[in-house]
Wavefront OBJ file of the C-alpha trace (Angstrom):
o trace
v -27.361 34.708 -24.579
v -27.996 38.251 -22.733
v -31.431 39.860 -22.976
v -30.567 43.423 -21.841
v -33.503 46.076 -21.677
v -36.081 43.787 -24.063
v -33.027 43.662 -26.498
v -31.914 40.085 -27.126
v -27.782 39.228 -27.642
v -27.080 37.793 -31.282
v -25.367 34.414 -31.247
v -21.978 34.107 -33.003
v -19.898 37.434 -33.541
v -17.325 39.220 -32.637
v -15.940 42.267 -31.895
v -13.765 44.019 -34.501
v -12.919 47.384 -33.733
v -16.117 50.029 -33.942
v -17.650 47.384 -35.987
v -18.967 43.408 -35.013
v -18.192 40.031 -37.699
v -21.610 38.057 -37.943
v -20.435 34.734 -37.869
v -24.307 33.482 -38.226
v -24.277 33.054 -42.192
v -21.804 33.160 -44.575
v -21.840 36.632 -45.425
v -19.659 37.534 -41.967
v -21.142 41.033 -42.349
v -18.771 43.594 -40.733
v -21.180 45.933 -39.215
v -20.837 49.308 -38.251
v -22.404 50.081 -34.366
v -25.298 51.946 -35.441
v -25.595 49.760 -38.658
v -27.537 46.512 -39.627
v -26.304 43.587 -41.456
v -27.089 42.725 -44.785
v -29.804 40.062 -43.595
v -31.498 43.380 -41.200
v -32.001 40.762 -38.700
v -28.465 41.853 -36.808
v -28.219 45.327 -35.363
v -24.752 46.806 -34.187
v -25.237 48.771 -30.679
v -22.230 50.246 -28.883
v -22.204 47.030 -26.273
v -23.060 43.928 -28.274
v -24.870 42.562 -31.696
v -28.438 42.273 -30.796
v -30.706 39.909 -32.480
v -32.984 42.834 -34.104
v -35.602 40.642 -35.300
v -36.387 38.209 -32.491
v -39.790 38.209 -31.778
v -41.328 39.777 -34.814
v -43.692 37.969 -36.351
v -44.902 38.808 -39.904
v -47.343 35.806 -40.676
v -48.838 33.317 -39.136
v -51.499 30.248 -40.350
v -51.865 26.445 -40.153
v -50.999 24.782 -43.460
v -50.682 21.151 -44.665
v -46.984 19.675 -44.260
v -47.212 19.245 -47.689
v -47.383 23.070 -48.879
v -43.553 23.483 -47.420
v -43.235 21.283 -49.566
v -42.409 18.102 -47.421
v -44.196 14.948 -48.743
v -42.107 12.197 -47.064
v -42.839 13.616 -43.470
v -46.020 13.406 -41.420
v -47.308 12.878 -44.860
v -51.399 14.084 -44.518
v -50.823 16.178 -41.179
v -50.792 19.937 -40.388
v -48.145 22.517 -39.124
v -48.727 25.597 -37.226
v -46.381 28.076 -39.887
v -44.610 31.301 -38.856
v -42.660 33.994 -40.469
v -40.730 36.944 -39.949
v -39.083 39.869 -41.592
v -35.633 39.779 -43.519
v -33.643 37.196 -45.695
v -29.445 36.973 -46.106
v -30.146 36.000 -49.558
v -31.551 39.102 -52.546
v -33.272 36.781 -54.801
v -34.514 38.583 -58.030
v -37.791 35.878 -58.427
v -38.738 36.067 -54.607
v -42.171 35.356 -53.927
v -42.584 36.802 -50.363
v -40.329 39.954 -51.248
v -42.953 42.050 -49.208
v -41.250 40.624 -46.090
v -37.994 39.459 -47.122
v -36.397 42.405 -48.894
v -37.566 45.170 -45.973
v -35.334 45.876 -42.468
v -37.638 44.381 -40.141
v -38.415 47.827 -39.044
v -40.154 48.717 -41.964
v -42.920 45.669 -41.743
v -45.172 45.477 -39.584
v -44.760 42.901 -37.251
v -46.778 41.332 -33.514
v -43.835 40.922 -31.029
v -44.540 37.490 -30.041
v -42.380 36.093 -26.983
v -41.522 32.469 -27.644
v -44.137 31.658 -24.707
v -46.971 33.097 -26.408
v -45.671 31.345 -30.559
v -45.796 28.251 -28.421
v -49.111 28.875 -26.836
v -51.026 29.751 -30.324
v -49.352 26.517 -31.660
v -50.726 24.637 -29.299
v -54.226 26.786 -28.987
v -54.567 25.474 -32.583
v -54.037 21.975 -31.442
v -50.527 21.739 -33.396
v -48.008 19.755 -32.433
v -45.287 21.085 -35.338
v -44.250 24.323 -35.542
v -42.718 25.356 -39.108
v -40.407 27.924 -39.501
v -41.114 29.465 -43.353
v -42.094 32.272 -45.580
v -38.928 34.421 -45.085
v -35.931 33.294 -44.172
v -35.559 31.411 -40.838
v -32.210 30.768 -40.278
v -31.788 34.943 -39.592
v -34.382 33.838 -36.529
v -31.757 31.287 -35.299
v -31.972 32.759 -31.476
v -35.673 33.087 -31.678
v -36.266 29.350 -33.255
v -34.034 27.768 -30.327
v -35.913 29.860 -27.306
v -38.825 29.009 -29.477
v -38.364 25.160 -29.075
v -36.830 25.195 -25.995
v -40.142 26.567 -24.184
v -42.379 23.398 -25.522
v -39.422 21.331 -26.651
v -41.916 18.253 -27.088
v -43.225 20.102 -30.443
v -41.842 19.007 -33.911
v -39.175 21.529 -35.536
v -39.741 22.309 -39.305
v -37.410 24.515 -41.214
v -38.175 26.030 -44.752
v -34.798 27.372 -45.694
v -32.027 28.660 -48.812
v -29.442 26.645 -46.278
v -27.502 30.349 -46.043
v -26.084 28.984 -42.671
v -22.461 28.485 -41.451
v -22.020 25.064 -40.177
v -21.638 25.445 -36.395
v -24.953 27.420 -35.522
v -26.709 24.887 -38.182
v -24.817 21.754 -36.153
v -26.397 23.477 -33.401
v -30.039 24.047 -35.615
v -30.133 20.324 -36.337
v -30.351 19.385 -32.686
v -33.899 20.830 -32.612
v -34.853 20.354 -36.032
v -36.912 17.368 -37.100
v -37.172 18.357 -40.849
v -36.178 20.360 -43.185
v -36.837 21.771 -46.675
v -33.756 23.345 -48.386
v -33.957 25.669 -51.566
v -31.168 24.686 -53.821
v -32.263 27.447 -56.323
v -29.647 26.272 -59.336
v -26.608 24.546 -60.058
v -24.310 27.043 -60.928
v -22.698 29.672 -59.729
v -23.204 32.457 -61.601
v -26.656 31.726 -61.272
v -26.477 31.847 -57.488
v -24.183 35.230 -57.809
v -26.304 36.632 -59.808
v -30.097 36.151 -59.255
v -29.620 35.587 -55.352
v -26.218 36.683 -53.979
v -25.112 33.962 -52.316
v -22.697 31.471 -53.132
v -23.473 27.828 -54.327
v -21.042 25.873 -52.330
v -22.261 27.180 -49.003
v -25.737 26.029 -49.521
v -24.722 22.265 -51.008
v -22.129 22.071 -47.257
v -25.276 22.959 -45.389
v -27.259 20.599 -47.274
v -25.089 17.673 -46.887
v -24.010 18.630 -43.015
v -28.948 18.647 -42.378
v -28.219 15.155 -44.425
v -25.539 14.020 -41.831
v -27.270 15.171 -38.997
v -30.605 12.589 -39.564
v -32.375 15.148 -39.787
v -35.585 14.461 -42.391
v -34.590 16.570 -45.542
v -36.346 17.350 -48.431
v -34.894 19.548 -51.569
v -37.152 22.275 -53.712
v -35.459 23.351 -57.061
v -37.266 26.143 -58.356
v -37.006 25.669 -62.726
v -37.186 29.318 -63.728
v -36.972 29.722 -67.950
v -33.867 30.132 -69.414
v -32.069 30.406 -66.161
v -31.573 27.099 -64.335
v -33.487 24.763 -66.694
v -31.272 23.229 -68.756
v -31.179 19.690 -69.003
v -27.588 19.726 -68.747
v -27.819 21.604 -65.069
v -30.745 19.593 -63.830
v -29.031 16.092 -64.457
v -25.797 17.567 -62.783
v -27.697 18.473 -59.584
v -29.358 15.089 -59.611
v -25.810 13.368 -59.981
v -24.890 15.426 -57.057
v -28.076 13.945 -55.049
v -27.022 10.633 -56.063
v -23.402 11.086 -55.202
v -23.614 13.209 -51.954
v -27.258 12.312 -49.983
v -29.167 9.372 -50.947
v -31.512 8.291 -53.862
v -34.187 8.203 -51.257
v -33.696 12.079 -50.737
v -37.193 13.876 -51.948
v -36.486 16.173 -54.752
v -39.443 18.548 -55.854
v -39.131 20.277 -59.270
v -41.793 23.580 -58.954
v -42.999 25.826 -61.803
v -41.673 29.258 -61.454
v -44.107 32.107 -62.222
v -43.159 35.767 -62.513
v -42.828 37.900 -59.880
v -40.538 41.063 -58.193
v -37.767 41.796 -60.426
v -38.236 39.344 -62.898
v -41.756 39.771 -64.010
v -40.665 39.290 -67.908
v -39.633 35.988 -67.378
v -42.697 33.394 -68.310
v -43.910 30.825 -66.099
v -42.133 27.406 -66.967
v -43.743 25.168 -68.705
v -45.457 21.950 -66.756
v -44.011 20.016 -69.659
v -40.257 21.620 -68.306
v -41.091 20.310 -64.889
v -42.403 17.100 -65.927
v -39.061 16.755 -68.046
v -36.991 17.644 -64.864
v -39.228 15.148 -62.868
v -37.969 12.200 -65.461
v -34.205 13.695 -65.541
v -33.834 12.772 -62.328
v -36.120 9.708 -61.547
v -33.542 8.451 -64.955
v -31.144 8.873 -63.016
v -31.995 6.824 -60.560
v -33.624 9.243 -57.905
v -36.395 7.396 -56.050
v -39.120 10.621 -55.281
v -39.163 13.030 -57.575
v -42.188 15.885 -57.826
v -43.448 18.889 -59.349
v -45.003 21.764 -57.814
v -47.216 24.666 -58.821
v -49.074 22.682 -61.128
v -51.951 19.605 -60.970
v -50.620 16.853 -61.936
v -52.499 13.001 -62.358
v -49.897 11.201 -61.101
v -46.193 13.354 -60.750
v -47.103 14.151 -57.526
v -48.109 10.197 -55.941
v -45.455 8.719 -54.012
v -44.488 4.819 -55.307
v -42.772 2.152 -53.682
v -39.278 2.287 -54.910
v -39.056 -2.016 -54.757
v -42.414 -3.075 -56.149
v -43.735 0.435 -57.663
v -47.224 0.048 -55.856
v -48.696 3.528 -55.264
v -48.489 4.247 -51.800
v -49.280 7.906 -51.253
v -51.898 9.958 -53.590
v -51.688 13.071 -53.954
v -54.005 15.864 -56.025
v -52.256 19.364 -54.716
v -52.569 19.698 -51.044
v -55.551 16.521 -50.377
v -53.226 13.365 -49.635
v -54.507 10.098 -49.298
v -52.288 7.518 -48.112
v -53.240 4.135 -50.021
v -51.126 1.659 -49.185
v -48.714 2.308 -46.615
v -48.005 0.415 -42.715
v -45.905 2.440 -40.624
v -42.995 3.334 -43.402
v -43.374 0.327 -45.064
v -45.264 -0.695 -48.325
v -48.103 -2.281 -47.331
v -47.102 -5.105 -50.286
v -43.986 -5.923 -50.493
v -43.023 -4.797 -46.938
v -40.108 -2.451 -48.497
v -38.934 0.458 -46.158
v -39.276 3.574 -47.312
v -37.754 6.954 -46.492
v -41.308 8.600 -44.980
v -41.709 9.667 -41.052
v -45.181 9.086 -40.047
l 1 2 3 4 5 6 7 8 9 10 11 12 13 14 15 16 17 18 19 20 21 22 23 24 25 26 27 28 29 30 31 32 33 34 35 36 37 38 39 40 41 42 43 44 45 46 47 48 49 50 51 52 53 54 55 56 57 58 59 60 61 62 63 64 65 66 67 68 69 70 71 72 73 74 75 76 77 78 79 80 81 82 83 84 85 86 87 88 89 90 91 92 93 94 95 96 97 98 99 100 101 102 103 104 105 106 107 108 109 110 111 112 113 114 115 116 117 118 119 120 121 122 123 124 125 126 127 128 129 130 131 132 133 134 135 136 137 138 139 140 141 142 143 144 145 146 147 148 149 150 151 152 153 154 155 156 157 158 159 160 161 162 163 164 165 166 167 168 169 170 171 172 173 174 175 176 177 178 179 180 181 182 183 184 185 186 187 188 189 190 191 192 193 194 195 196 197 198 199 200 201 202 203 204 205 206 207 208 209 210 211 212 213 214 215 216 217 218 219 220 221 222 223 224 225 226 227 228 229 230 231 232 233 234 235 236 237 238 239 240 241 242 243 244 245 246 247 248 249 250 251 252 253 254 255 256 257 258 259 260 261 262 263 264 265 266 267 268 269 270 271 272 273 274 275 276 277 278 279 280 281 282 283 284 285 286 287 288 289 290 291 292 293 294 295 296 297 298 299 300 301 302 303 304 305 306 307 308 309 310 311 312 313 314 315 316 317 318 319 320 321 322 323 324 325 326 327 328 329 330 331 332 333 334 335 336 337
């Protein structure tokens, strides 16, 4: 990768004509030299496809592991959380629109070198770095530097899995866990609320699976959109069938916001339904999120059903747990500690 005149070389394009192919997500943007792909995070100048928003840095703050949400890794422990500017994906219900939806020359942003990201993370006495609020994956050059210059910190990802599979193969080398967004189960829904495509966020979900990388899945339940109990049990079959009942699966309350303020917040009693759709089914961790709950959040032994993790929103208290195992009936579960 070629950093020429504080510009930094995008990884995976090519050259087509006037114009470059993005070969980052599955989009393949053709874009136009003087142009920016659909993400904003690709720029077309006359010599190469430069990486237009390495560097910037949107947000920054220390948040419990569990907020991503991942409750199965490093379960009780902080990450040092960064964002940047631009998503690949146009979702009509996203929540951080003010720095997804905008070029990332319209936001303002701290150019951070990856020295100085891994020198806050570390001034904060963090040893994970997370990767969230907008869309990482359009930071894939930035997250590797990132990781290379401390590559003894822990890797977190928050993603929609928008990702071809080589530069994610490549991802997953770093990565120690990640949450993926699969945001329905069909795919009008995904054509229509968040321009993407279904089937290329399931191939990057199973190909984080394959990798051993620690995955964890959010489905946001938005009101007569991806709630029905027919499409919930069909994306738990799909759990079942292609990763593993052990696979954490949070349900999470929608609640109105950017283009689709006139839909209501869902129901806790939706969420809760989702929650026993797919422990029916035979899914072994299933939460909600965006709501209190007295127990739908508590993570049980799958083997003797002891309560090993408790949970009341982000204050975890693990109960009854040694190493990964239950603490009674010695049964291994799928946690990283």
């Amino acid at each position: 990768m070629a950093v020429i005149n504080e510009r930094v070389e995008a990884r995976y394009y090519e050259r087509d004509g006037d114009a470059y192919i993005c070969g980052l997500c599955p989009h393949r943007c053709r874009i136009p030299v003087g142009s920016y792909g659909r993400c904003g995070a690709r720029r077309a100048d006359e010599d190469m496809l430069v990486a237009y928003s390495y560097g910037k840095v949107s947000s920054v703050c220390v948040d419990p592991v569990e907020k991503k949400p991942l409750f199965h890794y490093r379960p009780g422990t902080r990450c040092f959380s960064l964002g940047g500017v631009g998503c690949n994906m146009s979702c009509k219900h996203c929540q951080n629109y003010a720095i997804s939806m905008l070029p990332s020359g319209k936001k303002r942003t701290t150019y951070e070198r990856p020295d100085e990201i891994v020198a806050l993370c570390r001034k904060e006495r963090q040893d994970a770095i997370a990767f969230t609020y907008n869309e990482p994956m359009i930071w894939f050059e930035y997250m590797l530097d990132v990781m290379k210059a401390d590559p003894d910190l822990r890797c977190i990802v928050v993603s929609n899995g928008l990702i071809c599979e080589e530069p994610l193969k490549e991802l997953c080398k770093v990565a120690d866990a990640m949450n993926i967004d699969v945001k329905g189960f069909t795919e009008d829904f995904y054509k229509e609320v968040c321009g993407a495509h279904l089937e290329d966020v399931l191939r990057s979900v199973v190909t984080v699976f394959e990798s051993g990388v620690h995955l964890e899945l959010t489905y946001l339940v938005i009101p007569g959109y991806n709630d029905s109990e027919e499409e919930v049990g069909r994306f738990c079959d799909w759990v079942l069938e292609r990763l593993s009942e052990d696979v954490p699966v949070h349900f999470t309350r929608f609640y109105p916001d950017n283009q689709m303020m006139d839909v209501p917040w869902t129901p806790v009693e939706t969420v809760m339904r989702c929650r026993e759709i797919g422990m029916g089914k035979g899914l072994n961790y299933v939460y909600v999120g965006n709501t209190l709950t007295d127990d739908a959040d508590d993570t049980y032994c799958p083997e003797c059903g002891t309560a090993v993790i408790k949970r009341l929103g982000y204050l975890v208290d693990i109960v009854s747990l040694d190493g990964d195992r239950c603490s009674c009936c010695k049964h291994k579960l799928n946690i990283v500690r």
